[in-house]
Phi, psi and omega in degrees: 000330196266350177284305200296307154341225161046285179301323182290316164318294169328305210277336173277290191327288180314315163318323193287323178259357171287310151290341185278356186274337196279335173288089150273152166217176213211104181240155189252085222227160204253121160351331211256313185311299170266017183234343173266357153113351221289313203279313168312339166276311187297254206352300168317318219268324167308289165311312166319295185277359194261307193066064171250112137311171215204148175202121202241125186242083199281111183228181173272155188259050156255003157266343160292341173284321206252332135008282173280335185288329195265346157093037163253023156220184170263315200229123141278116166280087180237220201170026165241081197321304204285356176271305166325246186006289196273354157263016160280337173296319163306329211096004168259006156234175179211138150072073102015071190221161171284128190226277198244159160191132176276203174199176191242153161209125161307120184269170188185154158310123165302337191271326135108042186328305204280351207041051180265003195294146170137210195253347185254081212277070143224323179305299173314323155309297131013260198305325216263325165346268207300000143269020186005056153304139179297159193211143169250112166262138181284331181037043182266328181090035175244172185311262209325325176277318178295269177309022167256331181281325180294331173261143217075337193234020157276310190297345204046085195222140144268104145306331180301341176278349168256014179329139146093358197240256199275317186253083186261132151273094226263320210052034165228209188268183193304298175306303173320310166306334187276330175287343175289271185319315157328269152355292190274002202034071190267167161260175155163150212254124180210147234263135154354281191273346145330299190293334169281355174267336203278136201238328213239079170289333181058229145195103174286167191181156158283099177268015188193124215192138158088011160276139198298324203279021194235001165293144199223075184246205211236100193279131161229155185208142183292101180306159190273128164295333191291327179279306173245136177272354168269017185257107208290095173310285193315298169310325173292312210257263170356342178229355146328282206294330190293311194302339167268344176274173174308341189268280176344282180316296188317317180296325152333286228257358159301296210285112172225143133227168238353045154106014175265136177265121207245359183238142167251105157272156188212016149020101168215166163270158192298320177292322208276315166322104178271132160273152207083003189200031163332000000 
């Protein structure tokens, strides 16, 4: 009697942890998040306190966009605002907010062929046109390729006319791209916290840092249950609230390396956002 006890207590232990293991979400989330390193830190520190596993699908983000638009995740991490924004307008995401933010800068040959070096990266786009220097693009759709494409077209530059020349479009991710650039002693425009994670630099270096228009931030969001009902609200919304309270920002703005800080939080709600007036 006292054996079948027992087993049975076991087989309800083992029932108990088979389900609290079952608790997950599926965040869809962009190559620069996970390759600058920043979720081996946030995740744990998230499961620990939730007992949520957190499962991260690193794409660019417009395919982490298009991911949750379609209901194969719970949550988007991304970093392309003016893309969010309007699918929260559509209705495929819901409860919006602002969690962090970096900025992007252009690497380059140290020796700096093009003369693009300084604070004003559209001038620098510009020089490197017209040395029709090599340049690395991911040319992927992710919030890094959109604002690499949004400075080109400010500068009023098509790249695309140096397509096959000067101007390779690698289509991958951030890390990849860098390697590419490495390789090729390329120029090319990349999210902060990669390039401080990024080990095989050759030689590359930063020329061009501290322009405004080179801010860089990162939205987390819900996917709508109202469109797919299998989309775990509660767990989702648990890591919502978490990445955004004060235990959340801290772990954030915790993640350095060799004494650098590679995330800023600014935690907002979607209502607190005037868009356009950043």
């Amino acid at each position: 009697m006292g054996l079948t006890r027992s087993l049975l207590a076991a087989l309800l232990c083992l029932s108990f942890t088979a389900a609290a293991q079952q608790r997950f979400i599926t965040i869809a989330s962009t190559t620069s998040t996970e390759q600058s390193g920043l979720f081996k830190h946030l995740l744990p520190v998230f499961e620990k306190k939730t007992g949520i596993q957190a499962r991260v699908v690193a794409l660019g983000t417009g395919q982490a966009l298009d991911m949750g638009k379609r209901g194969d995740a719970d949550v988007a991490f991304v970093h392309d605002q003016a893309a969010e924004l309007k699918m929260v307008t559509e209705g495929f995401f819901v409860d919006r907010r602002e969690v962090m933010y970096n900025d992007f800068v252009v690497v380059g040959p140290k020796s700096d062929p093009a003369h693009a070096k300084g604070r004003n990266v559209l001038a620098a786009l510009k020089q490197i046109s017209e040395a029709k220097a090599p340049f690395a693009s991911r040319g992927d759709k992710s919030g890094t390729h959109a604002a690499e494409l949004r400075l080109w077209k400010e500068a009023r530059i098509d790249p695309q006319q140096g397509k096959g020349s000067w101007y390779r479009e690698t289509g991958s991710g951030m890390g990849p791209t860098l390697n590419t650039a490495s390789g090729m002693n390329a120029y090319a425009v990349t999210d902060r916290g990669t390039w401080l994670s990024f080990k095989n630099r050759g030689e590359l270096a930063i020329l061009v840092e501290g322009d405004q228009r080179l801010f860089n931030q990162y939205g987390v969001m819900l996917v709508n249950p109202a469109k797919h009902p299998h989309v775990k609200k509660a767990e989702g919304m648990a890591f919502i609230d978490w990445v955004t309270s004060p235990g959340g920002q801290k772990t954030i703005a915790d993640y350095k390396i060799d004494g650098e800080q590679l995330f800023f939080p600014n935690a907002r709600k979607a209502s607190d956002v005037i868009v356009g007036k950043e």
